[in-house]
N, C-alpha and C positions, 0 to 999 in steps of 0.2 A: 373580518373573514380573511382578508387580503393579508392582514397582519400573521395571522396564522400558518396560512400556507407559506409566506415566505420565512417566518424561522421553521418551519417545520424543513424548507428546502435548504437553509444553511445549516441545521444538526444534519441532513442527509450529505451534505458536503463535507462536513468534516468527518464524518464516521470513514465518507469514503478515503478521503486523503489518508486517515489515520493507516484505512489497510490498506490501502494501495504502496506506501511507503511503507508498511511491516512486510508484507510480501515482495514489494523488491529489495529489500536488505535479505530477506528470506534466502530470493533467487538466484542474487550475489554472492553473497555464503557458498551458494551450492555451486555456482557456475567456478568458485577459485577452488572451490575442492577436489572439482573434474578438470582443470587446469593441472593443478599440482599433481594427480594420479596421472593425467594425461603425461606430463613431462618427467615423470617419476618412472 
């Protein structure tokens, strides 16, 4: 049971990593785009 729960908790950790790191590439994208209008 023990076995379970813990890869059940490391697929939940990489799902997370995957989007945590898609969304800040996301948010970077977006933060230089309002940089560059800001300075434009």
């Amino acid at each position: 049971m023990e076995d379970k729960e813990e890869a059940l908790a490391q697929v939940k950790h990489k799902v997370a990593g995957s989007c945590h790191s898609y969304t800040f590439m996301l948010s970077l994208r977006v933060s230089k785009r309002v940089w560059s209008v800001g300075d434009g």
